[in-house]
ZALUMTOR-593294 format. One record per residue (C-alpha): x, y, z. Coordinates in steps of 0.001 Angstrom, whole numbers, plus 500000, padded with zeros to 6 digits. Layout:
<sites>
XYZ...
</sites>
This chain:
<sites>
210389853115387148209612856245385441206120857350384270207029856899380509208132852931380961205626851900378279207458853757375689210564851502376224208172848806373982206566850736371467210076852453370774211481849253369932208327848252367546209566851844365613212540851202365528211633848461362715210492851378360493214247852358360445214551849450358234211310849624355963211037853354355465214414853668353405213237850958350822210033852712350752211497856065350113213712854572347509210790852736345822208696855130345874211433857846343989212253855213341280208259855058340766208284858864340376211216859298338266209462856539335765206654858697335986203946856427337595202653859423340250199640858067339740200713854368340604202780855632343987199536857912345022197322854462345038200213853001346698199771855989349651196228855225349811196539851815350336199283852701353452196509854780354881193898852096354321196175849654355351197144851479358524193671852508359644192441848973360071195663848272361491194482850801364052191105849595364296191940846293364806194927846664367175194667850032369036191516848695371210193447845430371997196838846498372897196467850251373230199244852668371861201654849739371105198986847935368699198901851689366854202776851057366449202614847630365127199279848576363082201653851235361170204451848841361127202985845748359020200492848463356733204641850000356152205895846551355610202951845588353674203277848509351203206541848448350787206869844770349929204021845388347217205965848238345898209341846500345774207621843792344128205908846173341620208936847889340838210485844997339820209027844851337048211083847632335437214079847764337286216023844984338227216279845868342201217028843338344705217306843551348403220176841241348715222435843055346440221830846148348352222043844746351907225665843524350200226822847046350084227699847638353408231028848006352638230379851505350703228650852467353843231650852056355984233598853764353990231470856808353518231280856986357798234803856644358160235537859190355307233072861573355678231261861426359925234709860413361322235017861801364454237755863990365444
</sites>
């Protein structure tokens, strides 16, 4: 065993963001583009809130892996307020996007194929 064994675990609660951060991203542009800055900036501050006591909560009880999982559920907390939130203006559904894996096949074999 190496000296950085412990990140093995908190990698793997990150790599969870992979999955949230895109819909937040995405969210958060469509709230932009509508022009509700003012909507997506509470929507920051609530993350950071959110994340903080996260922190406060799980840092002292699990150490740098409760950071990671504080960040991950304030992320995942956000984001499923924001989805929710944009729904009222845009008809946006998770399923219907998840169903597009197809186009994303097609782009990597079109476009990253390796040579």
């Amino acid at each position: 065993g190496g000296k950085y064994d412990h990140g093995a675990s908190i990698l793997r609660v990150l790599s969870f963001l992979a999955l949230i951060t895109p819909w937040n991203g995405v969210v958060t542009s469509y709230l932009i583009g509508m022009g509700k800055v003012k909507q997506g900036f509470y929507f920051g501050i609530a993350l950071v809130a959110l994340a903080l006591t996260g922190y406060a909560v799980l840092t002292p009880k699990w150490g740098s892996l409760g950071t990671c999982v504080g960040l991950l559920f304030a992320f995942l907390i956000i984001t499923i307020f924001l989805v929710k939130y944009i729904q009222r203006f845009i008809p946006l559904k998770v399923v219907n996007t998840l169903k597009r894996t197809g186009d994303l096949w097609r782009f990597i074999r079109r476009n990253l194929a390796l040579m």
